[in-house]
TIKOLFI-14144 format. One record per atom (N, C-alpha, C): residue in three letters; x, y, z. Coordinates in steps of 0.02 Angstrom, whole numbers, plus 50000, padded with zeros to 5 digits. Layout:
AlaXYZ ...
END
This chain:
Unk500424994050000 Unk500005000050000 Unk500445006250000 Unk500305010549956 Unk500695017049948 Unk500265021549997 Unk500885024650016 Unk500515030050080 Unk500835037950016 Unk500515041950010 Unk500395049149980 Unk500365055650021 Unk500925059050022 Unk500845063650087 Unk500815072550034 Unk500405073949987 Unk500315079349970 Unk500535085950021 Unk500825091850033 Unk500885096350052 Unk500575103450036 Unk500305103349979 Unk499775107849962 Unk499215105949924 Unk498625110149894 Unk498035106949869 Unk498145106849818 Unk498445108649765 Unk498635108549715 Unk499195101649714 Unk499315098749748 Unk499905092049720 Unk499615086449756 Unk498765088549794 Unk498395083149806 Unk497785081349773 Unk497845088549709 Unk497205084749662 Unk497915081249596 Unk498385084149598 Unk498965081049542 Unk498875073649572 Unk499015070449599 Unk499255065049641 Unk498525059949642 Unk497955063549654 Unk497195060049635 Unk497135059549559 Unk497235065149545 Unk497175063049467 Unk497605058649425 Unk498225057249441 Unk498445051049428 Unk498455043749471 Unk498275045949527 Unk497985038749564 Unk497325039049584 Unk496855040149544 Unk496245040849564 Unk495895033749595 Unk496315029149616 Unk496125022449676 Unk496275023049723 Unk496565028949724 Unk497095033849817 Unk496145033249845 Unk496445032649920 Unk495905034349984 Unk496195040950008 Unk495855045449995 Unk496155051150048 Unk495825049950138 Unk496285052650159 Unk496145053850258 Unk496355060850274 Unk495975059650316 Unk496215066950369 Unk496115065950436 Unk495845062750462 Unk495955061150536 Unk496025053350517 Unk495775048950473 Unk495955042350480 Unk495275037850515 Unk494995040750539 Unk494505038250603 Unk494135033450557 Unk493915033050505 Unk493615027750469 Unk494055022450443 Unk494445025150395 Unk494875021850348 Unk494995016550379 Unk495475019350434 Unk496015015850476 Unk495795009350498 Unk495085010450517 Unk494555005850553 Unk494694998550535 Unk494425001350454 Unk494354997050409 Unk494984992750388 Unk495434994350372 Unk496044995050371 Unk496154987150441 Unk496184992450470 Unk496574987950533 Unk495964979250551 Unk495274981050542 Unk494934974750536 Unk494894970650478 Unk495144972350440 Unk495674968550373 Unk494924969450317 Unk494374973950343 Unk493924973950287 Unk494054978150229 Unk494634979850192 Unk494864981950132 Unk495494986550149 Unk495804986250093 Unk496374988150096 Unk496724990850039 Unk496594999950036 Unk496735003149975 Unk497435001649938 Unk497455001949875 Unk497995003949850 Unk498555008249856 Unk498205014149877 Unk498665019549913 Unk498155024349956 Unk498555027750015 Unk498225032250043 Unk498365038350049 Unk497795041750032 Unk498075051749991 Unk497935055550083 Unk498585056150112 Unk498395058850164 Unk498385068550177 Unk497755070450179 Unk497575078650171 Unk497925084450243 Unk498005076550288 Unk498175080750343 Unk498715088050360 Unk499355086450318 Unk499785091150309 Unk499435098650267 Unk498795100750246 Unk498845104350200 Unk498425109350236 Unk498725114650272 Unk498435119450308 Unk497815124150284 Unk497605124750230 Unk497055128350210 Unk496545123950209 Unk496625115350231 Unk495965111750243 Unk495715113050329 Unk496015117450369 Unk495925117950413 Unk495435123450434 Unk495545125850406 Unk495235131950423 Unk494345133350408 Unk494045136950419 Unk493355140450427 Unk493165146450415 Unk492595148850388 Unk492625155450358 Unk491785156550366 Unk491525161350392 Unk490795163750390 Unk490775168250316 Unk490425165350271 Unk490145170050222 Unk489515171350204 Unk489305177150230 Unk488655180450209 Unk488395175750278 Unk487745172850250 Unk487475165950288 Unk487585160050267 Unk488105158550262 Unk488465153150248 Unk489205150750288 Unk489175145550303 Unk489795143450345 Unk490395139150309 Unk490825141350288 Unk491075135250238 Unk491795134250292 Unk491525124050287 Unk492035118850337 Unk492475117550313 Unk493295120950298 Unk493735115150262 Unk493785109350274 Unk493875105350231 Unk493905097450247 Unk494315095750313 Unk494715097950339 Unk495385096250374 Unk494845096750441 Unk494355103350472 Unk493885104750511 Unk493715101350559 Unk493795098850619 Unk493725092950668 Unk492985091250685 Unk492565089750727 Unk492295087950754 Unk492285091850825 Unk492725092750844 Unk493025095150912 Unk492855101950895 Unk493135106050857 Unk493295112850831 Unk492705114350819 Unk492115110050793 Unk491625114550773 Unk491085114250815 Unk491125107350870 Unk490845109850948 Unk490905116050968 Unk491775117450979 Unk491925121851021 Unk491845129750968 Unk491745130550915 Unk491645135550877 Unk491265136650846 Unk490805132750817 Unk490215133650802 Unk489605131850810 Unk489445131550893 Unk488955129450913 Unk488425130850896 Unk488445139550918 Unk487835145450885 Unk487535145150829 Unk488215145150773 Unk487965146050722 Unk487715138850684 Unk488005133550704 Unk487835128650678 Unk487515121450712 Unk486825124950775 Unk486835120250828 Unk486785111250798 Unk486225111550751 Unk486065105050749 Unk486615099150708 Unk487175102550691 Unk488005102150665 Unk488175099150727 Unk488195104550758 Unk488655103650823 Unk488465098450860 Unk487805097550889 Unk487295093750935 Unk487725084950900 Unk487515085650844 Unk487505076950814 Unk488565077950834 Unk489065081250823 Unk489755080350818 Unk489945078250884 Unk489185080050947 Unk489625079451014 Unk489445069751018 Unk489065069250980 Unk488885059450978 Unk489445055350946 Unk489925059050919 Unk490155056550863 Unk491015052650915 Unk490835046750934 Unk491405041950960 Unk491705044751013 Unk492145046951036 Unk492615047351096 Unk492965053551092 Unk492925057751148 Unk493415063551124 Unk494105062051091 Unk494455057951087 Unk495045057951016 Unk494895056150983 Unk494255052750961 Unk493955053350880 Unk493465060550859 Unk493435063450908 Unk493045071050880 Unk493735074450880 Unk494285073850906 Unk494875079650900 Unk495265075050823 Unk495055071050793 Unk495375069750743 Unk495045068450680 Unk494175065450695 Unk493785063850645 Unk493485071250613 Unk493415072250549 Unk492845077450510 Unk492395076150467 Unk491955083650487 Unk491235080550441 Unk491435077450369 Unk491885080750323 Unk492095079750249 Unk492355072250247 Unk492495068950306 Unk492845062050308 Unk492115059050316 Unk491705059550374 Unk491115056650363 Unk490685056750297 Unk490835063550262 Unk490415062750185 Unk490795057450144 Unk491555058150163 Unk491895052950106 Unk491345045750115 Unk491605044750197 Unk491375038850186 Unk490735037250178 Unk490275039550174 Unk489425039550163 Unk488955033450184 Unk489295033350233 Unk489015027350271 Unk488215030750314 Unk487605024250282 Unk487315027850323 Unk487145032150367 Unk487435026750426 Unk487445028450496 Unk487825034150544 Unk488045038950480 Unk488495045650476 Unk487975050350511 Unk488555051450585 Unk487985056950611 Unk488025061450584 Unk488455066650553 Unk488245072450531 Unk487645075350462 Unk487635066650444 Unk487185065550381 Unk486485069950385 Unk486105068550429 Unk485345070850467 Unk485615077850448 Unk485835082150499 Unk485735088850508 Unk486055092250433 Unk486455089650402 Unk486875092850329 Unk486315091550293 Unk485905086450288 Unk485295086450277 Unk484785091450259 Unk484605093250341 Unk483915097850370 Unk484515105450358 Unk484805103750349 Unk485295114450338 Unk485235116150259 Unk485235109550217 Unk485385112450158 Unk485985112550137 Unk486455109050161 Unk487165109150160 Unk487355107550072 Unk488085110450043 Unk488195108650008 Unk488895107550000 Unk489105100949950 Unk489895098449969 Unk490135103249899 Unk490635103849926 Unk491105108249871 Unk491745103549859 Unk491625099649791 Unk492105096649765 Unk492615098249715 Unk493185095749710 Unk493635099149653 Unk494235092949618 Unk494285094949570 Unk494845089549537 Unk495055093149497 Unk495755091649456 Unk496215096149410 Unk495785099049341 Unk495145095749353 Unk494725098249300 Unk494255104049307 Unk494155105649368 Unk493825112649404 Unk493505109449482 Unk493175117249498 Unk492725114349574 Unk491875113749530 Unk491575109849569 Unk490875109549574 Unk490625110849636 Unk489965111549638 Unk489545112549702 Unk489025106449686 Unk489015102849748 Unk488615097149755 Unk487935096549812 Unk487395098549811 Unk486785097549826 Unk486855092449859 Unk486745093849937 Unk486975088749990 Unk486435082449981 Unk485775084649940 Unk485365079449922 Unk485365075049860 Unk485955076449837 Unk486375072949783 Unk486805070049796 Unk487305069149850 Unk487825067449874 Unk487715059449879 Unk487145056049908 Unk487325051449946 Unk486865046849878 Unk487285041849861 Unk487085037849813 Unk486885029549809 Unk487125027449848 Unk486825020649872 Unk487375019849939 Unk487385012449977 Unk487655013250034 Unk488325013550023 Unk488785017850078 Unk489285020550076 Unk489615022150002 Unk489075021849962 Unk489255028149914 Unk489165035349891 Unk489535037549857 Unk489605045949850 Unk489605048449784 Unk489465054949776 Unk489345057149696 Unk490025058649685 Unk490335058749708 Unk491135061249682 Unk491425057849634 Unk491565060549584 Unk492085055749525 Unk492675052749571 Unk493065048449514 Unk493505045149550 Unk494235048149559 Unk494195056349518 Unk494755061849528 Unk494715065549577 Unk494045068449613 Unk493945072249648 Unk493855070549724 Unk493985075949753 Unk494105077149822 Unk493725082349859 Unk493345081849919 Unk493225084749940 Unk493475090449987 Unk493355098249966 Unk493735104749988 Unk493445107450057 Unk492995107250041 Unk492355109550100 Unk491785108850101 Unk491565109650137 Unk490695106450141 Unk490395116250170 Unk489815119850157 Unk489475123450149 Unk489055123850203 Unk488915125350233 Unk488115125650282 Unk487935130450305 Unk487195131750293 Unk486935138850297 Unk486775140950354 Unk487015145450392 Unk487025149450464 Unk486205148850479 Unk486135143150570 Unk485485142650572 Unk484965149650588 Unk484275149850534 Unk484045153750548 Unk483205151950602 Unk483295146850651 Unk483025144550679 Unk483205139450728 Unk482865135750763 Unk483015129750816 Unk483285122350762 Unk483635121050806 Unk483935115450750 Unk483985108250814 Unk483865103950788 Unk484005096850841 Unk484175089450805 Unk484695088150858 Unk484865080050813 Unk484765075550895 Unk484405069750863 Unk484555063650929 Unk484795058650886 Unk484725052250913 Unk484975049550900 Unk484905042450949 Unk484935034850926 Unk484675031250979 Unk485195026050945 Unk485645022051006 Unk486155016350998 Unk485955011951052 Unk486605006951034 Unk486025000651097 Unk486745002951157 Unk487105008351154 Unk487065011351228 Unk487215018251224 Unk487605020551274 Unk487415029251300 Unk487915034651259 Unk488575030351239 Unk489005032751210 Unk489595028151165 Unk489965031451121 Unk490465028251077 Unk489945024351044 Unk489405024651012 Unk488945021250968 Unk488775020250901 Unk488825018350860 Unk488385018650815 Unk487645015850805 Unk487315023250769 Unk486655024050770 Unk486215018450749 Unk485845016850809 Unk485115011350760 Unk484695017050733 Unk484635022150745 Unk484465025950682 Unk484555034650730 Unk484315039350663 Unk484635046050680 Unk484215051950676 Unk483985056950674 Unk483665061550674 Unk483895070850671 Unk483655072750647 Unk483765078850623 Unk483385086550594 Unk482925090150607 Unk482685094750631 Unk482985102250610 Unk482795106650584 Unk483085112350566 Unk482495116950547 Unk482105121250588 Unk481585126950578 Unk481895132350536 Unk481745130550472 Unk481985138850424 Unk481315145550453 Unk481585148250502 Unk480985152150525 Unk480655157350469 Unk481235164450446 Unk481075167050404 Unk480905163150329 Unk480755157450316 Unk480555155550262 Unk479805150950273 Unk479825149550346 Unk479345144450372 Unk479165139950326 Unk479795135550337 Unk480105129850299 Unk480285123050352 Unk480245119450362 Unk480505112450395 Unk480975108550374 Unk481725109150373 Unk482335104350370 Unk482035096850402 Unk482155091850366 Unk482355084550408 Unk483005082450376 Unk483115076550418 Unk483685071650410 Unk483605065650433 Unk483735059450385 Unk483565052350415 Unk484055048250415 Unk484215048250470 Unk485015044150460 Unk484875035750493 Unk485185030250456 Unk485355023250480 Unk484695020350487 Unk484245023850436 Unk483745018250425 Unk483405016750347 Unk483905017050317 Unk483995017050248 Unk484545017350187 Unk484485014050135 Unk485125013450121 Unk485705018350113 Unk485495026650120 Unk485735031750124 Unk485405037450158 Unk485735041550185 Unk485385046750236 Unk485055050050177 Unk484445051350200 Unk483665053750174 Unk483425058150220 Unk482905065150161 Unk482475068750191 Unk481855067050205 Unk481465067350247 Unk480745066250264 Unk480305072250209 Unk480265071550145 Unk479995077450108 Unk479105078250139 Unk478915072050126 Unk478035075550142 Unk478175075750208 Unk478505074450260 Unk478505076950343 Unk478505083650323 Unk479075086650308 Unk479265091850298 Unk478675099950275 Unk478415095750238 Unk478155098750180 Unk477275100550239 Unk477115093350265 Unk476355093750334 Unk476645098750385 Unk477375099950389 Unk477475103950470 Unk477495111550447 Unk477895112250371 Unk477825116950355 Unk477025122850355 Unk476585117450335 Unk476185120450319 Unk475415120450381 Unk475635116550436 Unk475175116850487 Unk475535121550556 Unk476055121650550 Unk476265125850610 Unk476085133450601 Unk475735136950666 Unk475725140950666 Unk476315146550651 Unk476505148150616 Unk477105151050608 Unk476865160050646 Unk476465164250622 Unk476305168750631 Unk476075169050717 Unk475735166650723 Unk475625165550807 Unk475985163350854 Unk476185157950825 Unk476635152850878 Unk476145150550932 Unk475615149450920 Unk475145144850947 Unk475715138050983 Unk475485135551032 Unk475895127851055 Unk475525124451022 Unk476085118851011 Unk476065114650960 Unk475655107050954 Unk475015107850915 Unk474685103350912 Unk474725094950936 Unk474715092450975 Unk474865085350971 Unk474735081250909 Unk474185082250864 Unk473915078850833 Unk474495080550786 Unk474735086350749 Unk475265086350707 Unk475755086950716 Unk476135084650790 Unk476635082250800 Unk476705074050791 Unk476175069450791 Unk476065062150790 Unk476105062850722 Unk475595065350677 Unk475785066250619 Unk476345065150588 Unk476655071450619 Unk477185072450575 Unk478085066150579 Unk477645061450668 Unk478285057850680 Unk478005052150609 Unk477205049450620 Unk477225045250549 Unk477395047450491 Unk477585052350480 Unk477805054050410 Unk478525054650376 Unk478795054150464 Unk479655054950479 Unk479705045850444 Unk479435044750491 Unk479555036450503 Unk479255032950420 Unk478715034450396 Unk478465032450317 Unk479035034350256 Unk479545038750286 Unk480065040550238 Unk480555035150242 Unk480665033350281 Unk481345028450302 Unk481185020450257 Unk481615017250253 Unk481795008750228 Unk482295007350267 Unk482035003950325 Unk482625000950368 Unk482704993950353 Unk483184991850392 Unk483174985150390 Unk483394980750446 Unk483154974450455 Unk483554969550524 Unk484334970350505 Unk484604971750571 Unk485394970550564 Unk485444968450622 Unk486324969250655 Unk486564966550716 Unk486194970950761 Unk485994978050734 Unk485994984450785 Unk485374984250809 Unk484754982450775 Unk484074981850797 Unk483624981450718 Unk483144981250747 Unk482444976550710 Unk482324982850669 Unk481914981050603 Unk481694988050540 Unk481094990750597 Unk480774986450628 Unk480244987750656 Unk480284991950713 Unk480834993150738 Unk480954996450791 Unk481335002850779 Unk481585001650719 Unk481895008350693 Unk481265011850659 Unk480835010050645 Unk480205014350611 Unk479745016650682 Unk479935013050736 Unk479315015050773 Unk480035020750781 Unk480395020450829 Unk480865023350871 Unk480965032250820 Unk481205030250732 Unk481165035750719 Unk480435040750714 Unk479715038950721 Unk479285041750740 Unk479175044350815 Unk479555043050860 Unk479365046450922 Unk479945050650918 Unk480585049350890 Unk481225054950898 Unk481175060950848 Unk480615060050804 Unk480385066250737 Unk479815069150785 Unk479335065450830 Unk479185069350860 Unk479335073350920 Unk479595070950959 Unk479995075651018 Unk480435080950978 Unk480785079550956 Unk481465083250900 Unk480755089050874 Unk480035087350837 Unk479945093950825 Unk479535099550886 Unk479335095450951 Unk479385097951008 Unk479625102451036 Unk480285100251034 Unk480775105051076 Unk481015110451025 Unk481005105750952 Unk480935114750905 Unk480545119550905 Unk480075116550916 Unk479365121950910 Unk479495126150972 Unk479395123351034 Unk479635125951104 Unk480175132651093 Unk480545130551063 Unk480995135151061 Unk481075141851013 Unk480415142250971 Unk480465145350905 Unk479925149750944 Unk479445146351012 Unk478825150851027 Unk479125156651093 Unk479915152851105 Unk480195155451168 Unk480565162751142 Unk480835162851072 Unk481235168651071 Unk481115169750992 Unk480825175951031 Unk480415182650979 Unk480755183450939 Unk481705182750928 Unk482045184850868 Unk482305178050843 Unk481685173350842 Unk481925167950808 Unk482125169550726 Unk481705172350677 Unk481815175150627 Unk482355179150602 Unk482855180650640 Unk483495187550647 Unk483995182050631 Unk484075176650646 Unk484305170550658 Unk484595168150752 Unk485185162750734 Unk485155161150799 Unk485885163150786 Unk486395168050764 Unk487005169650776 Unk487025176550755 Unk487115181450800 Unk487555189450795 Unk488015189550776 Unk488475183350750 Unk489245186350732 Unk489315188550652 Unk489905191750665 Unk489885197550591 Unk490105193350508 Unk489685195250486 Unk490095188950410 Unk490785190850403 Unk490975185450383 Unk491775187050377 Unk492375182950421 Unk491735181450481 Unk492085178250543 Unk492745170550515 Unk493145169650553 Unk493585164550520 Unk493935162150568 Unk494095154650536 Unk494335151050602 Unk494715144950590 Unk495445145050587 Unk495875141450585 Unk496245136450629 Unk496715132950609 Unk497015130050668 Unk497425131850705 
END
């Protein structure tokens, strides 16, 4: 196995584009996994870690763009505000030295269902920003995920940064494993109130062959919530809206739990999840202003 240690971005799309069977890493936290339980074993590995402009973070306009390099850890501790239901699913994500080494752009590589950050990149609208020696594209985070642990990415390109739009509302991820921590998801959840658009984000993670939006959920919450009043929130279209979470999903029996329990389970976590959104959208009057004061432009490196 050839190991590939690029030093800038420019001699790590040269280096993909002639080994386009390279695995790139940046924290390793998947690859390695795999790797070390002998379930495959790349040809070579394109490692991104050395290349300091994947590190970094940048607020533009209402937009947050993650360089790939971007931790888990880092965007707890920095972008909570602006990116709660980001943040919320990164603090689930394995053991504090896999959040100080794993990133969201490594979880898109690998597109494994059961990818927590899948749900909320989801319900934000997120979009991956890919590039190869042939130009960048922008990829529609609802394009991204193509069957299991696959990805729209050609076999030149690499992912630069991933996009996500500064929340302009309550945002929530849960999440349910068969224990309290270091888990992977029997399934996932995800929540994002576009207030000024009075719009409904979902995200359906690990109960289908790729993380999925709940569109007609989406589409019933949009259009029954009091938006103008902020009336409290109906029971009847909160049950609703968990069967409609749960009618979106195709799970299946695995080691982790029953399809049947992942369809009930993601209907009560779509409904609490839009609970405590709603709760929170009736609690503060400048839900619409958004949920972050900081100035565009803001930036944040290693």
């Amino acid at each position: 196995m050839d190991f590939l240690r690029p030093r800038t971005w420019a001699e790590a799309l040269d280096l993909k584009a002639g080994r386009p069977e390279a695995t790139p890493i940046q924290g390793g936290t998947d690859v390695m996994v795999e790797i070390n339980l002998d379930k495959g074993r790349p040809a070579a590995l394109l490692d991104l870690t050395p290349i300091p402009g994947l590190r970094e973070w940048s607020r533009e306009g209402d937009v947050v763009r993650l360089g790939a390099g971007v931790t888990y850890a880092r965007l707890i501790g920095e972008l909570g505000t602006r990116l709660p239901g980001l943040a919320q699913a990164s603090r689930t994500v394995g053991s504090p030295q896999i959040r100080n080494r794993g990133t969201v752009a490594g979880n898109l590589g690998a597109a494994s269902p059961a990818g927590d950050s899948h749900p909320p990149l989801l319900a934000c609208g997120a979009v991956v920003e890919a590039e190869s020696v042939r130009g960048a594209r922008l990829i529609p985070i609802g394009e991204f995920y193509t069957g299991v642990k696959r990805n729209a990415l050609a076999p030149d390109e690499l992912i630069r940064a991933v996009r996500v739009p500064v929340a302009r509302g309550p945002q929530y991820f849960s999440k349910i494993g068969t224990r309290n921590a270091m888990v992977i998801a029997v399934c996932s959840f995800s929540i994002a109130l576009h207030a000024a658009e009075r719009r409904v984000g979902t995200g359906v993670g690990s109960a289908a062959p790729t993380p999925r939006r709940a569109v007609a959920a989406e589409e019933f919450a949009a259009a029954r919530l009091d938006w103008q009043g902020r009336s409290p929130l109906d029971p009847e279209v909160a049950r609703r809206f968990g069967e409609l979470v749960a009618g979106a999903a195709a799970p299946i029996d695995d080691v982790r739990g029953r399809a049947a329990y992942r369809t009930h389970a993601l209907a009560v976590l779509a409904r609490r999840a839009l609970g405590w959104a709603w709760a929170d959208f009736r609690a503060d009057s400048g839900a619409d202003s958004g949920a972050d004061s900081g100035a565009d432009g803001d930036r944040g490196s290693a």
